[in-house]
N, C-alpha and C positions, 0 to 999 in steps of 0.2 A: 725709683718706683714710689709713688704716694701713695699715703696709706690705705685710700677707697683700691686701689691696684692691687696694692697687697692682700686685703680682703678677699677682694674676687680670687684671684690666684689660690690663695688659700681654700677658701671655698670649695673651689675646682679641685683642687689635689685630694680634699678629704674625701670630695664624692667618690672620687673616681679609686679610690684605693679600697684594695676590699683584707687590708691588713689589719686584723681587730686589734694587734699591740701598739701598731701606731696610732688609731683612734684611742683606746685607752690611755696611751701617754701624753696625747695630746687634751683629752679630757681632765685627766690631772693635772695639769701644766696648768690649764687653765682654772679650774677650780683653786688653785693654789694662790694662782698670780689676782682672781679676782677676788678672793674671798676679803674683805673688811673687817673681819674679828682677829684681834691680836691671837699669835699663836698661844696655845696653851701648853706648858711643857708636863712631861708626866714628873713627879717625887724624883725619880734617878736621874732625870735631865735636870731639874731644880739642884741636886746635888753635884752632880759635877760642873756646873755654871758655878756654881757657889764654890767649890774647890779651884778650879780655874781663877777665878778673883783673885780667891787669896793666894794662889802661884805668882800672878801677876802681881797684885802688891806686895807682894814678900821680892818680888824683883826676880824673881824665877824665870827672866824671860830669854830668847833666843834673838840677837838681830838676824834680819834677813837672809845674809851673807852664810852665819852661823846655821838657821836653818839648811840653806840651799848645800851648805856642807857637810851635816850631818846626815839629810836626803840621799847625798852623793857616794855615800860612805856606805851607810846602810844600804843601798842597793848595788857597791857595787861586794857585799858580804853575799848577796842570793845567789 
């Protein structure tokens, strides 16, 4: 389907839906994916970005394998 097709389709499905949480999350979806201004993170997100760093150069890190194993672990503890 090209993307003037997928427009119209789109189009069509938003009219026709009278679901106000799917227009809302389709309005943030888009505001989000269209906006142009770098995100801004608030002091706590600044801080745990800035913790995260240093986990990772301190070499704190998990490979893939090790994540998808700990994951596996942990949920099968629930």
């Amino acid at each position: 389907m090209s993307t003037a097709e997928l427009k119209k389709d789109l189009i069509s499905r938003i009219a026709n839906t009278d679901e106000p949480r799917i227009i809302e999350e389709l309005h943030k979806l888009l505001d989000f994916e269209l906006d142009n201004e770098p995100y801004k993170l608030n002091p706590e997100q600044q801080q745990r970005v800035s913790e995260a760093k240093a986990e990772y150069l301190a070499g704190n890190v998990l490979s893939e394998q090790q994540a998808d194993e700990a994951i596996d672990q942990w949920l099968e503890e629930k």
